[in-house]
N, C-alpha and C positions, 0 to 999 in steps of 0.2 A: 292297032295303033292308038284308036282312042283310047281302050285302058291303061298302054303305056304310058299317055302323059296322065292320066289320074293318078297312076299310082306311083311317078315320080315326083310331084310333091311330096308325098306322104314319108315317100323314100330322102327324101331332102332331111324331110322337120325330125325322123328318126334321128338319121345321121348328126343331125346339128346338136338334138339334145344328148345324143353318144359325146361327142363332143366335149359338150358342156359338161356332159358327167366327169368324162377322164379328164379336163381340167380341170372340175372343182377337187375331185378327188385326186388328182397331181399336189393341189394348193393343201389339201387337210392332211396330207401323206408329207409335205413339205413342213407343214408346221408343225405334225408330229414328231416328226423329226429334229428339227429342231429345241424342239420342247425338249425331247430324251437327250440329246446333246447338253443344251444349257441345266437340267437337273444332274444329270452326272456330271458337269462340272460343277457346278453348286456342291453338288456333294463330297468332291473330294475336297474342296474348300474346307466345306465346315469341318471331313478328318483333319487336315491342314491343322484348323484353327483351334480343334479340340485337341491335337498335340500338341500344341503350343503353349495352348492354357494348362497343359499336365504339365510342362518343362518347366513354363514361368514358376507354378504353384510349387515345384520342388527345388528351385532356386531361391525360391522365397522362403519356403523352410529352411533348406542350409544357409541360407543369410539370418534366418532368426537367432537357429541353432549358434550360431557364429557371434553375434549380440549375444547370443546369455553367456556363452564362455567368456566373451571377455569382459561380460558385467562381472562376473563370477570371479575373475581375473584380478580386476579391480576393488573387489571387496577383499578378495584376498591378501592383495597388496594392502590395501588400507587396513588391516588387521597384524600385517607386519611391521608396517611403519608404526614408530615410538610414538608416542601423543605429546612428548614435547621436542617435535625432531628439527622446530625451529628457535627453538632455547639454548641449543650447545653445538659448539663444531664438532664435526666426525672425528679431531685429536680430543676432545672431552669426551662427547661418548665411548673413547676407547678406553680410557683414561678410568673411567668410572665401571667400565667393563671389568677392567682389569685388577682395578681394588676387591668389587663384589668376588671375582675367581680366585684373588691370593687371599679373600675371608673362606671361601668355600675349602680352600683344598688347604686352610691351615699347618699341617703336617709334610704337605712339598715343598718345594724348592722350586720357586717361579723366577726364572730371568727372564730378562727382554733387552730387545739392542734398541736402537734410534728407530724413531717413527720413519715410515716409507709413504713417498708418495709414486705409486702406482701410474699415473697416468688419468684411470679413470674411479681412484680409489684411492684410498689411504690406508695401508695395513702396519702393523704392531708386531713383529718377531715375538715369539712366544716359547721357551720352552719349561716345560714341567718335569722335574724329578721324584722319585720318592718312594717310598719303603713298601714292596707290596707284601705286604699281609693278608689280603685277602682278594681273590681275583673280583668280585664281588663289586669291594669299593671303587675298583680300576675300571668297573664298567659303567658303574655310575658316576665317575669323574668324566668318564668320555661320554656319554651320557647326557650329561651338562653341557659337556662343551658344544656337541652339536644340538643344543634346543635352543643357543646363542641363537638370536636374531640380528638385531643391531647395537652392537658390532656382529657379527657372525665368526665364528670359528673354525678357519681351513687348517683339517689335520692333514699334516703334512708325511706321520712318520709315526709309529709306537715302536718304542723297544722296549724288551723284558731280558734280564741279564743278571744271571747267581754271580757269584763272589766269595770268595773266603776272608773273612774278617774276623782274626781272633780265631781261627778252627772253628766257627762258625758260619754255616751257610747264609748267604743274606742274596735277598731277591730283590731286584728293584725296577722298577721303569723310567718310562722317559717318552712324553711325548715331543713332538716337532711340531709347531703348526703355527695361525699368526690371526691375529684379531684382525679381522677386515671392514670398513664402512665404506660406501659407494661416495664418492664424490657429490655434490650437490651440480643439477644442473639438467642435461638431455637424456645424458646416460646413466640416471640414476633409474629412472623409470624402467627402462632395461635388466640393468641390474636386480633390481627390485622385483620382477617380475621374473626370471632365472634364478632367482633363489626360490619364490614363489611354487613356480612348476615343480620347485626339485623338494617342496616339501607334501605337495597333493599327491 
């Protein structure tokens, strides 16, 4: 009996320090746990956030990419716009267009009907006649006519057509088409910029 109560203290302060172990080691088992929790969310953050910063970074490229086209855009325009395009109205710049092309093509036959206004333009009926002799020259009339800028030239239409004249064969052409300037205003810049594209 008496060694039973001796050796139930001892069996007590055992037990208590059992205890105490599987508590503390409950508590360090508890915060490892947590620990592994809160770094694995940490870390799917920073995946998170390092995709994000790859997204931004490639949205920010095709916004750069996007800037230089239309700085490039712009240059471009500005190289087709006349350098005195606020010295004359779009019926003189036609006007003066039209002289230069019946000096160039001296040997045709250039009509035109009444100035048109368009709406967001003002264009010049244009037709050209004339002797073809050599297919050659008929390509560099056309040629010309589309390197017009301002005014610009919509070919509308070529015809080539033989004839007996005299018992002799005679070849001639005929284009269709009309001197065009863009109106001054919102929609010039448009305009401007679709003739633009359609020369790059």
């Amino acid at each position: 009996m008496e060694d039973m109560m001796t050796y139930l203290p001892e069996l007590y302060k055992k037990l208590k320090k059992l205890f105490v172990y599987y508590i503390v080691s409950g508590i360090i088992f508890t915060l490892v746990i947590s620990c592994a929790i809160m770094i694995k969310k940490y870390t799917i953050s920073l995946y998170e956030t390092y995709d994000r910063l790859l997204e931004f970074n490639i949205r920010y490229l095709k916004i750069k990419v996007a800037i230089k086209d239309v700085d490039e855009s712009i240059k471009t325009i500005k190289m087709l716009l006349p350098a005195n395009l606020d010295a004359h109205s779009p019926e003189e710049f036609i006007l003066i267009t039209l002289d230069d092309l019946k000096s160039r093509m001296d040997k045709a036959y250039v009509t035109v009907t009444n100035i048109e206004d368009k709406g967001n333009e003002i264009q010049l009926p244009v037709n050209i006649k004339g002797s073809l002799r050599d297919y050659t020259t008929m390509v560099n009339q056309v040629g010309y006519l589309q390197s017009l800028k301002f005014p610009f030239f919509a070919i509308n239409g070529i015809r080539i057509s033989k004839s007996d004249v005299q018992a002799k064969s005679l070849t001639t052409f005929e284009i269709m088409g009309a001197l065009k300037f863009p109106k001054p205003g919102p929609q010039t810049t448009e305009t401007v910029g679709q003739r633009a594209r359609g020369k790059i």
